[in-house]
C-alpha positions as CSV (number, residue, x, y, z in Angstrom):
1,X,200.6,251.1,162.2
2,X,198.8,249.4,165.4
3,X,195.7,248.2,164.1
4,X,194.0,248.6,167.9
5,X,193.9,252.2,167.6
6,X,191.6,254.2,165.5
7,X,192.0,254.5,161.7
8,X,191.0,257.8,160.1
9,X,191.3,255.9,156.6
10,X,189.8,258.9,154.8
11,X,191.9,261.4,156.2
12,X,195.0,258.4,155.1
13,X,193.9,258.6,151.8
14,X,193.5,262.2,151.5
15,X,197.2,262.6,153.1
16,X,198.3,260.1,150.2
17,X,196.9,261.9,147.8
18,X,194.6,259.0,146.5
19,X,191.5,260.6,146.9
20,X,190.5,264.3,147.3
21,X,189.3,266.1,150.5
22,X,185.9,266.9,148.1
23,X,185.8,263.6,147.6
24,X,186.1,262.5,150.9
25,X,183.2,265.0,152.3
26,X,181.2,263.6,149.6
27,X,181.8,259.8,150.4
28,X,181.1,260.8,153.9
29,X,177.9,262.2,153.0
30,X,176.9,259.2,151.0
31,X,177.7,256.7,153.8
32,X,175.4,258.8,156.6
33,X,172.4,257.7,154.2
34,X,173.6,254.6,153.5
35,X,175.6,253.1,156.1
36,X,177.9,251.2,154.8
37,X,181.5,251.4,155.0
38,X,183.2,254.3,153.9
39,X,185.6,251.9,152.2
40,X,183.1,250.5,150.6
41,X,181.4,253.9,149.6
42,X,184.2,255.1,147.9
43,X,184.5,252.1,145.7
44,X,180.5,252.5,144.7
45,X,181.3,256.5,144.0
46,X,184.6,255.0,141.4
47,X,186.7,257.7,143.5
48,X,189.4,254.3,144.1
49,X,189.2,250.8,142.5
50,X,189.0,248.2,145.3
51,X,192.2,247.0,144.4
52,X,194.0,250.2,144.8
53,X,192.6,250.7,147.8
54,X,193.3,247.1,149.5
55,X,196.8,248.0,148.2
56,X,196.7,251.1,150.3
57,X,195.1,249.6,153.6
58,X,197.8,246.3,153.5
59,X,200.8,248.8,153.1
60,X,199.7,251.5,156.1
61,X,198.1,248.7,158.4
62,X,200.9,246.2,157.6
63,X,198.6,243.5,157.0
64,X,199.1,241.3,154.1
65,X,196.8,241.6,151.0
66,X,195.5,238.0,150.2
67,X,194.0,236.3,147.1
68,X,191.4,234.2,148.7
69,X,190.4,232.9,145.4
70,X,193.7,230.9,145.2
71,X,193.8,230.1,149.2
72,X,193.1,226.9,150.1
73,X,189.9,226.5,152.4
74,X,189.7,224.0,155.1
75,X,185.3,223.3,156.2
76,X,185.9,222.1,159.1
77,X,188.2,225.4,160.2
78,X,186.0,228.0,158.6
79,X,183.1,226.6,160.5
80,X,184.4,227.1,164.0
81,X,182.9,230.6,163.1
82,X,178.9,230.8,162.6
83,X,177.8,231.4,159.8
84,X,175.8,234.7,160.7
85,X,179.1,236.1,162.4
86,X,180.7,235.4,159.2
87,X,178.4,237.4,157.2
88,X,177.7,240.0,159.6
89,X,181.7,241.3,160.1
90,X,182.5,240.0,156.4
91,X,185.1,237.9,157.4
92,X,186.0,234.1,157.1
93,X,188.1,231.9,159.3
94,X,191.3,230.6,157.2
95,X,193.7,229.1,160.2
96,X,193.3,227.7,163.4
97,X,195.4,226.9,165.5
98,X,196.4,226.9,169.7
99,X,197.5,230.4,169.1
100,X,195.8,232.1,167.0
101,X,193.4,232.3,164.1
102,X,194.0,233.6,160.5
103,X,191.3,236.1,159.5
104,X,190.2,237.2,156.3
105,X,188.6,240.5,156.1
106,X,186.9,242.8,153.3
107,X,187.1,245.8,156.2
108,X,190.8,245.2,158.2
109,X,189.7,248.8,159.9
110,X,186.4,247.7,161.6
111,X,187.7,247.8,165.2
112,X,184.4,246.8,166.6
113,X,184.0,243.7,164.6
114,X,187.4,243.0,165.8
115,X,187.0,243.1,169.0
116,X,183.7,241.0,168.7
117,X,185.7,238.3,167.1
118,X,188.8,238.1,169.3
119,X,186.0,237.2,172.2
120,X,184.3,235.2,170.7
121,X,187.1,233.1,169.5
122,X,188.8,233.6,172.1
123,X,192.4,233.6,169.7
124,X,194.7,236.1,168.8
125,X,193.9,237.4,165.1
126,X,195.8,237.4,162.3
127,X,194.3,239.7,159.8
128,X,194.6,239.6,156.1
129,X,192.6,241.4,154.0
130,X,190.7,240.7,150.9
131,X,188.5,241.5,148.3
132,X,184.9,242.1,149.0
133,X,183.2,240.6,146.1
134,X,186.0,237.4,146.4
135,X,184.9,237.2,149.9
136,X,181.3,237.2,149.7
137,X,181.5,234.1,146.9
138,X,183.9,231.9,149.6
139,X,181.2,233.1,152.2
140,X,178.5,231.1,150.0
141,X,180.4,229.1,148.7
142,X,182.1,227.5,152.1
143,X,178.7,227.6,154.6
144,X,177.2,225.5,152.1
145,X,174.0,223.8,153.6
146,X,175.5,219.7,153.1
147,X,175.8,219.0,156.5
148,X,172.4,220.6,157.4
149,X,170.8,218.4,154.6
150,X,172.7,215.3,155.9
151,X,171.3,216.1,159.5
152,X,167.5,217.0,158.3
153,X,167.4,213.7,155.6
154,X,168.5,211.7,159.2
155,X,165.7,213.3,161.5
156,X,163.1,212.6,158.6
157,X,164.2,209.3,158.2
158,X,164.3,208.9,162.5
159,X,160.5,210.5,162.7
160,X,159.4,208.1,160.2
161,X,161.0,205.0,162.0
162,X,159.4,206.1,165.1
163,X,155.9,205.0,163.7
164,X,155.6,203.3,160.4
165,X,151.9,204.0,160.1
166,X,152.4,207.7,160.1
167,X,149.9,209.4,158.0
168,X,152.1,211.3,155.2
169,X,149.3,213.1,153.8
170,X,148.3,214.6,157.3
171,X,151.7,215.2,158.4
172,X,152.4,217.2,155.2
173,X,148.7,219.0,155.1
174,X,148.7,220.1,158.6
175,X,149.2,223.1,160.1
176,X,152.7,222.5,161.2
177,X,154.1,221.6,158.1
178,X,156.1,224.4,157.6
179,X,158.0,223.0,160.1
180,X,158.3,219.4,159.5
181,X,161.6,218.2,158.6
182,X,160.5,217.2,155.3
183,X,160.3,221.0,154.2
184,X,163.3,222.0,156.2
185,X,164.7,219.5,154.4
186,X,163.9,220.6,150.9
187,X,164.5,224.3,151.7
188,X,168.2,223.6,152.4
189,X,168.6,221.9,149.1
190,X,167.0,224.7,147.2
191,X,169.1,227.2,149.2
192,X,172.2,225.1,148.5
193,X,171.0,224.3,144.8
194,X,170.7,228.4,144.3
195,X,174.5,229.0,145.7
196,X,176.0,226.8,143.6
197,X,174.5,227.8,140.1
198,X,172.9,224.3,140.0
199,X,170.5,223.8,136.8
200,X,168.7,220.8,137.7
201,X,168.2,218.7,141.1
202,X,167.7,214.7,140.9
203,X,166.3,212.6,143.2
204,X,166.7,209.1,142.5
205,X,165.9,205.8,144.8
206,X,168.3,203.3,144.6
207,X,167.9,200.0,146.1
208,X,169.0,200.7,149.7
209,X,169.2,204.5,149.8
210,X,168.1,207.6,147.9
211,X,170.7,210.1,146.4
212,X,170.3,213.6,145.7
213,X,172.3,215.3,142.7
214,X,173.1,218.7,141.7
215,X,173.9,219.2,138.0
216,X,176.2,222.2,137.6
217,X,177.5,223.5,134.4
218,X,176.2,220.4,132.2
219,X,178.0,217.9,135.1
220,X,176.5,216.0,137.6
221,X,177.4,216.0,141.1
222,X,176.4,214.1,144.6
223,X,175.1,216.2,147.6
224,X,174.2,213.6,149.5
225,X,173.3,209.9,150.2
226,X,170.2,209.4,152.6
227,X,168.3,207.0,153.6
228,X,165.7,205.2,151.5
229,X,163.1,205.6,153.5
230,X,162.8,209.5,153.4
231,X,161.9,209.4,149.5
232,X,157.8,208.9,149.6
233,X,157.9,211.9,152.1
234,X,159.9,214.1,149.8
235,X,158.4,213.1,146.5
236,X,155.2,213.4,148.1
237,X,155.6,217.4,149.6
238,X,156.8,218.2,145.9
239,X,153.6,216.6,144.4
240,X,151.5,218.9,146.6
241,X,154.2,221.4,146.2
242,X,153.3,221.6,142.2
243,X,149.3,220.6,142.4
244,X,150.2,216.4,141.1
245,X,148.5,214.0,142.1
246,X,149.7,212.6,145.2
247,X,147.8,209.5,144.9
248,X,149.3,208.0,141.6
249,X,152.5,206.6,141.7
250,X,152.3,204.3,138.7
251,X,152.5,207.2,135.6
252,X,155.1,210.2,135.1
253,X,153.6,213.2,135.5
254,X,154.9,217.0,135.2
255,X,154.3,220.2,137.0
256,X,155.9,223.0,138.1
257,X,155.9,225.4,140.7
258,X,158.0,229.1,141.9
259,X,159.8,229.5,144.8
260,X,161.9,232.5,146.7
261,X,165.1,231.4,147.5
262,X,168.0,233.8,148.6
263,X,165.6,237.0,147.7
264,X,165.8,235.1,143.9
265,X,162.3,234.0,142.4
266,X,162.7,230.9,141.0
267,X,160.5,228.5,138.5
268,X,160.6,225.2,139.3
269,X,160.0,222.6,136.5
270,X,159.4,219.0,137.7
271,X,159.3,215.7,136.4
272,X,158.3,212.5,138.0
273,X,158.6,208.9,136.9
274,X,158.6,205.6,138.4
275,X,161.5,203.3,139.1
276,X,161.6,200.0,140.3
277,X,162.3,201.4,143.7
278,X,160.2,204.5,143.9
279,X,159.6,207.7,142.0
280,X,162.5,209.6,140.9
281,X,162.1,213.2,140.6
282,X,164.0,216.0,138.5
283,X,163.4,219.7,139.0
284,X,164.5,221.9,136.4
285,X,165.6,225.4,138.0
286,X,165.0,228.6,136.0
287,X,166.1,231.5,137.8
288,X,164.0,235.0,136.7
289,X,166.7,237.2,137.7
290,X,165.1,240.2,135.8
291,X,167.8,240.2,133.5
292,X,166.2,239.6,130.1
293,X,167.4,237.9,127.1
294,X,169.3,239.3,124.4
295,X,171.1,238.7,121.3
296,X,174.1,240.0,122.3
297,X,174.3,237.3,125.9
298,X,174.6,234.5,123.2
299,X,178.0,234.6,122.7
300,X,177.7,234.5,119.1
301,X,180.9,235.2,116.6
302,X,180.1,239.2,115.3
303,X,179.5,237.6,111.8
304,X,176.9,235.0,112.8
305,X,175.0,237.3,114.8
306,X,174.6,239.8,112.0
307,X,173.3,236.9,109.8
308,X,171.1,235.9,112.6
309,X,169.5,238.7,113.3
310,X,168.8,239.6,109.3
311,X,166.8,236.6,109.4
312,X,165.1,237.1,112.2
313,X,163.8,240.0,110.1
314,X,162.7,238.2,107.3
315,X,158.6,238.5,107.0
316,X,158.3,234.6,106.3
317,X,160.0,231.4,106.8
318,X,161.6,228.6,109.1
319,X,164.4,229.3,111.3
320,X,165.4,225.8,113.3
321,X,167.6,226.1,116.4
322,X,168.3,222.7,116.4
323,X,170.7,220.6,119.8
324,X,170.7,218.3,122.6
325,X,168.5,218.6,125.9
326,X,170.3,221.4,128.0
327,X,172.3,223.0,125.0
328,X,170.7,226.7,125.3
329,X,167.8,225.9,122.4
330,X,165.5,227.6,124.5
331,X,167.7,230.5,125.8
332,X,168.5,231.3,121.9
333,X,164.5,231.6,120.9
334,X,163.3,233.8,123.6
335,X,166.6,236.3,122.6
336,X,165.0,236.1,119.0
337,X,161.7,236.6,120.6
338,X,162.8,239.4,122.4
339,X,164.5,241.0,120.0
340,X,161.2,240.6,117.7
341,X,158.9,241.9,120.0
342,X,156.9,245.0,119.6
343,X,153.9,246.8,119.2
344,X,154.2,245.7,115.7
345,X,154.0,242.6,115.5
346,X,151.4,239.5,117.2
347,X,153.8,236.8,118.8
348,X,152.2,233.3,119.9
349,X,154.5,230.8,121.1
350,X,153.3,226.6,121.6
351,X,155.6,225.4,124.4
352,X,155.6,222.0,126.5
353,X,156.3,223.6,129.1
354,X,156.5,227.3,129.0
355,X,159.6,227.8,130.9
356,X,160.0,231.9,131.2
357,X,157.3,234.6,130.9
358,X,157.5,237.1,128.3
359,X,155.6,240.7,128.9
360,X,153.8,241.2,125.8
361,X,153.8,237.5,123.6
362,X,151.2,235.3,123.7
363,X,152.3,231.8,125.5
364,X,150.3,229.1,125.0
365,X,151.3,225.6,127.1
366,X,150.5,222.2,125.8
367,X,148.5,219.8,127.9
368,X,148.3,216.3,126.2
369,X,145.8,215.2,128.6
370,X,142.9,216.9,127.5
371,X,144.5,216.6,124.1
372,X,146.2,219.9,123.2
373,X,148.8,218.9,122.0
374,X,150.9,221.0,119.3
375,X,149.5,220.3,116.3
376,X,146.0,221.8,117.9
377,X,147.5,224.8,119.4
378,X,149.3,225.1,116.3
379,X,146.6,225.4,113.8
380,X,144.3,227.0,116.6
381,X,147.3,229.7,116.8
382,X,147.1,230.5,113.1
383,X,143.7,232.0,113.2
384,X,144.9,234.2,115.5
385,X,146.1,236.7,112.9
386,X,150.0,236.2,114.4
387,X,152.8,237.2,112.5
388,X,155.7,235.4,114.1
389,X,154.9,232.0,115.7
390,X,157.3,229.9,118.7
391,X,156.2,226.5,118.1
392,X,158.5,224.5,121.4
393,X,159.5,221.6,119.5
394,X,158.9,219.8,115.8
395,X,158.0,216.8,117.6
396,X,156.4,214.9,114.6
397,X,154.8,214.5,110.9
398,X,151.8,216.9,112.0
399,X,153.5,219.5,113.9
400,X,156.0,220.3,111.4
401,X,153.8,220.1,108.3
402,X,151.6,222.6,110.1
403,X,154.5,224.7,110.8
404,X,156.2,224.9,107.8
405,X,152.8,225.6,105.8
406,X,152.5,228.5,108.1
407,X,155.8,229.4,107.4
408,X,154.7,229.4,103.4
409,X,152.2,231.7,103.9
410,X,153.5,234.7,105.8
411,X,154.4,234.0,109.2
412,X,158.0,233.8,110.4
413,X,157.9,230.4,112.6
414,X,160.6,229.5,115.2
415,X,161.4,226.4,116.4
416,X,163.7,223.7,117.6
417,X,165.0,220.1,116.2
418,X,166.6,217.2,117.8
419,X,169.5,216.9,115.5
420,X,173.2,216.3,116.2
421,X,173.9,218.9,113.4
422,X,172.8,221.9,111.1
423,X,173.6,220.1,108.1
424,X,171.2,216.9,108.7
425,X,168.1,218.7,110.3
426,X,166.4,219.6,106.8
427,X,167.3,215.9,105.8
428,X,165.2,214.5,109.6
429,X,162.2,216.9,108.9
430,X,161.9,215.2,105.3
431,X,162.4,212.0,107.2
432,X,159.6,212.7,109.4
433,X,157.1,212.4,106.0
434,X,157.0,216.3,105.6
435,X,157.5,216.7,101.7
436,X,160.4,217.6,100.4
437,X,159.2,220.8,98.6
438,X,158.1,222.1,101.3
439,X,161.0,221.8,103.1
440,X,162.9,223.4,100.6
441,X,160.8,226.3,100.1
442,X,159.8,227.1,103.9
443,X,163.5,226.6,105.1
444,X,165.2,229.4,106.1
445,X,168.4,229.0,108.3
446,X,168.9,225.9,110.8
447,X,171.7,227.1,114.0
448,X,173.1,223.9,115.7
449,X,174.5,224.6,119.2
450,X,175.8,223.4,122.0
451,X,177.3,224.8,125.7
452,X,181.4,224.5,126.4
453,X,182.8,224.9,129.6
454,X,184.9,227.9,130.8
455,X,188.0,227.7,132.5
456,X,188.3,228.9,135.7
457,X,189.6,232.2,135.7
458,X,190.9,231.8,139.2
459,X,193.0,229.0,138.6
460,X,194.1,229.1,134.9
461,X,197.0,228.0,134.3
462,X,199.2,226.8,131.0
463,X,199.0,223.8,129.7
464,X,200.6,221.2,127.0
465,X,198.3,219.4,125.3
466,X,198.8,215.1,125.0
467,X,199.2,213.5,122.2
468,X,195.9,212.8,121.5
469,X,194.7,215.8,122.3
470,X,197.5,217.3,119.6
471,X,196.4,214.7,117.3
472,X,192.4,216.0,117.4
473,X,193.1,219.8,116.7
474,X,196.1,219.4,114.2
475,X,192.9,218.3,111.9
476,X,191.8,221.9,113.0
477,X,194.8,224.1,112.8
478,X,197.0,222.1,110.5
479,X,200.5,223.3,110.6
480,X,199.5,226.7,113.0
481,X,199.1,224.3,116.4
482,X,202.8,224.9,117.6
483,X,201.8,229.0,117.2
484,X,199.2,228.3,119.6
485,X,199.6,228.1,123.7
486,X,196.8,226.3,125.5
487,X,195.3,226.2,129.3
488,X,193.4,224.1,131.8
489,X,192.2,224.9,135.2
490,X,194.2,223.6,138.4
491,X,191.1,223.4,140.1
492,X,190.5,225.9,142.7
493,X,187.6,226.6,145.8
494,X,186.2,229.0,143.4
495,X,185.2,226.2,140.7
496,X,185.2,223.6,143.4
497,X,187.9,221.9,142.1
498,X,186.9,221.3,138.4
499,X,188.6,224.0,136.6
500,X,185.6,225.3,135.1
501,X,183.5,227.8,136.0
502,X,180.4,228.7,133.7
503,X,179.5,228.0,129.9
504,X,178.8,229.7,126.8
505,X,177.5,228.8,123.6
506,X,179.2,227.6,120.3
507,X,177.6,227.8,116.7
508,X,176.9,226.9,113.6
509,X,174.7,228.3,110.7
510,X,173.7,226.7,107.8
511,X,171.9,229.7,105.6
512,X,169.6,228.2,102.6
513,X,170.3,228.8,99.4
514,X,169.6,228.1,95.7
515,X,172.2,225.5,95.5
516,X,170.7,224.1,98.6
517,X,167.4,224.3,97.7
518,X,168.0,222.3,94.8
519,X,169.9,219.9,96.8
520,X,167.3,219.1,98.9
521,X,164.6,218.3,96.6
522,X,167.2,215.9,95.5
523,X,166.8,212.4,96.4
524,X,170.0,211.8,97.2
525,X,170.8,213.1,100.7
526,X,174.3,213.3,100.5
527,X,174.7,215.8,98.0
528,X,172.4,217.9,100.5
529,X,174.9,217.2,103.0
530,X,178.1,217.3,101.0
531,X,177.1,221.1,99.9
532,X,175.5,222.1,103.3
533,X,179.3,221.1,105.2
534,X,181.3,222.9,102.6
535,X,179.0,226.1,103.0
536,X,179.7,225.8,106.6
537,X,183.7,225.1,106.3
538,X,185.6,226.8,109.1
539,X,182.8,227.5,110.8
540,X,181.3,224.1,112.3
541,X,180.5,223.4,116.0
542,X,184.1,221.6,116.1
543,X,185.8,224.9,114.3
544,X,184.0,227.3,117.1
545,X,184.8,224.7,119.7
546,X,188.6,224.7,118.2
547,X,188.2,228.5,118.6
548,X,187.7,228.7,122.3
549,X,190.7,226.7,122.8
550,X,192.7,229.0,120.9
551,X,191.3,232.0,122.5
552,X,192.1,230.5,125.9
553,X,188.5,230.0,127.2
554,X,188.5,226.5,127.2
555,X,190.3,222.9,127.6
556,X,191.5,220.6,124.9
557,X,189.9,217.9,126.8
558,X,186.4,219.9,126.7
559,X,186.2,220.6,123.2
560,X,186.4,217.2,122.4
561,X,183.9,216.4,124.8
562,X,181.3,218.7,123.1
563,X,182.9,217.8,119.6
564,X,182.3,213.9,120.3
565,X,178.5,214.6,120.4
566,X,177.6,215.5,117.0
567,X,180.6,213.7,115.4
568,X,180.5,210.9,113.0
């Protein structure tokens, strides 16, 4: 079929018998209000899957149906076409040559968008067409903002060089500072930051230039590498940007503020300390996406969740969620929050800082400086007549004394514990000089956890494990490991070439009992620990991480990674 003459692709499908002529007269009304794509209307209405129908456009247009997911993406082609073209036609630019061009394209039957293009690029096109959703994420994914942010850090740094008396303050208080290159500047790496599911953004001065790092999925990554002399102007429009003071360089300080970045309202946390070279900043990025938090997200085994969530039920007690920085600690509270919140019951939470809003708790944020600390708000808290209490961090002697009295006397208290394991947090809470009665009778539950990296489903692939790697989970699977297959990522545009692509949480649960209880009034720690582990056997952070392997959502090489931090 020419492609330069008219499609009727409802009237195809109808002929072909994949859609109905009711159908069609419906999708056609739904697209006069919308406006979209009758393509695209259909798929919304679930009267074709977008697969059936791509199937059904490549055979009648004889264009090929392409994977773009898999198709290797050249920058410096795809950006031959602007960005706003790009998004406008839903297309991207896959070959380029003295010929022609190699298009892909979520709508092959948009004549006009065609003929647009073939000017503009003066080319011959190539169509292939592709899935919409696929195409939209290599859209984002491929006008990424790096060059822009190389090319704004190099005007800042070339204004600044131009008079090195300039008066920051002014420059970034004035009226025009919406348009100074400092804030074009920072609004490209937010942008970027956003597209690219980063978690946290550093900014670190180094003894001739500044870098700029995105952390995504646990792993750190360089954006760019600018000169040194742009830091003071960028650490300085954040200060102002969360209300610090601008004028002391010497002490860390924390703050926060929200910005709207690709119609997403996002909380910024942000942390500054000095280095011998200037103030390095990190900002935290929590994304209020409307979504809620829920049990169920976790990723918990069926088993475990039913446990947790009969605890969470209880009307007294500890439960401990207990990890490194940036293992979900947080994420896990607020599902237990929301899944505890009602008319019913009074929730306070003590948090440094509070990082998301709940409708309907009571957050309370510590502020050391005019001593409120968590102690305070702790046993300021309790008079409030609550009946489940968030307390952000056992921190020290005081804090979890307070806590675990409270949780003696009728409140169900929630908290988290910087332990490698569930097994030895009742043993650090003792070790912080709380006594050991207490801990025994208070304790309810302690959940260790920890995030594991998910491979790529656009580029998994088998894979053999080494030797090694054979050696580590034979302690796991004993004679099973040759019944088991295994896979890694190739590394693909869609994960940016680490084979991974997102993380979800493993778990543990240590559940007190009488035996325990006894065990930990017991001098002796190891008999605490010796019973804890066996209570827990088969079902340890390294047994879950062992788990994913098998079930083919991770690597080898990653479970190890996770297992080497908590063990011995």
């Amino acid at each position: 079929m020419d492609i330069t003459r008219k499609i009727r692709i409802g009237d195809l499908l109808v002929q072909n018998q994949i859609i109905t002529q009711e159908q069609l007269v419906s999708a056609l009304a739904e697209q006069k209000k919308t406006g979209r794509q009758l393509g695209r209307t259909l798929i919304n209405l679930n009267f074709v899957n977008e697969t059936e129908l791509l199937n059904f456009l490549s055979q009648q247009l004889k264009i090929p149906f392409l994977d773009i997911s898999q198709y290797p993406r050249k920058p410096e082609i795809i950006k031959r076409l602007s960005e706003a073209l790009a998004r406008r036609f839903r297309v991207l630019l896959l070959e380029y040559n003295e010929f022609d061009v190699l298009l892909a394209m979520a709508d092959p039957t948009d004549l006009m968008g065609l003929d647009e293009l073939t000017r503009v690029l003066k080319k011959t096109i190539r169509p292939v067409v592709v899935r919409e959703s696929d195409l939209l994420l290599a859209i984002d994914q491929s006008y990424r903002r790096t060059d822009e942010i190389d090319n704004l850090a190099e005007q800042l740094r070339s204004d600044m060089s131009e008079d090195d008396n300039i008066d920051l303050n002014l420059l970034l208080t004035s009226a025009d500072a919406a348009d100074a290159p400092v804030v074009k500047l920072l609004k490209s790496v937010f942008e970027d930051a956003v597209k690219v599911r980063v978690s946290d953004i550093h900014i670190e001065p180094q003894e001739h230039k500044l870098y700029i790092r995105f952390r995504v999925d646990g792993v750190l990554h360089q954006l760019t590498e600018a000169d040194l002399k742009i830091a003071t102007a960028l650490v300085l429009r954040l200060k102002l940007m969360s209300g610090l003071d601008i004028s002391e360089k010497r002490l860390p300080q924390d703050g926060r503020f929200q910005i709207k970045v690709r119609q997403q309202s996002v909380d910024v946390r942000i942390s500054t300390m000095p280095t011998i070279y200037g103030e390095s900043v990190v900002m935290r990025l929590l994304i209020q996406n409307g979504e809620g938090f829920s049990l169920e997200k976790l990723g918990m085994p069926p088993e475990m969740l039913a446990r947790f969530r009969k605890l969470l039920h209880r009307p007294d007690g500890m439960i401990l969620v207990t990890g490194p920085t940036g293992s979900g600690k947080t994420t896990t509270l607020y599902a237990a929050l929301s899944e505890l919140n009602s008319t019913a019951n009074k929730i306070i939470t003590v948090e440094d800082p509070v990082e998301y809003r709940l409708p309907g708790i009571n957050q309370v944020q510590v502020n050391e400086k005019i001593d409120l600390d968590f102690a305070r708000v702790l046993r300021s808290a309790l008079r409030q007549d609550p009946d489940i209490v968030l307390v952000g961090e056992m921190r020290d002697h005081e804090t979890a004394q307070i806590g675990l009295r409270a949780a003696m006397t009728g409140h169900l208290v929630l908290s988290t514990l910087h332990t490698n394991d569930a097994a030895s947090s009742p043993i650090r809470l003792i070790d912080m000089g709380v006594p050991r009665f207490m801990v025994a009778m208070s304790l309810l539950a302690v959940i260790a956890q920890r995030l594991v990296r998910v491979v790529c489903a656009s580029c998994i692939q088998p894979a053999i494990p080494e030797p090694f790697e054979q050696t580590w989970l034979k302690l796991e699977l004993g004679d099973t490991l040759d019944q088991h297959s295994f896979v890694r990522g190739r590394g693909c545009t869609q994960c940016n070439g680490t084979g991974y692509q997102g993380r979800v949480g493993i778990y543990e649960l240590l559940e007190m009992n009488t035996k325990l209880t006894d065990a930990a009034n017991n001098h002796d720690t190891h008999v605490f620990i010796k019973l804890a582990r066996q209570q827990m056997a088969g079902k340890t952070l390294r047994s879950n991480a062992v788990a994913m392997v098998v079930a083919k959502r991770t690597t080898v090489a990653e479970a190890m990674r996770i297992s080497n931090q908590f063990e011995e």
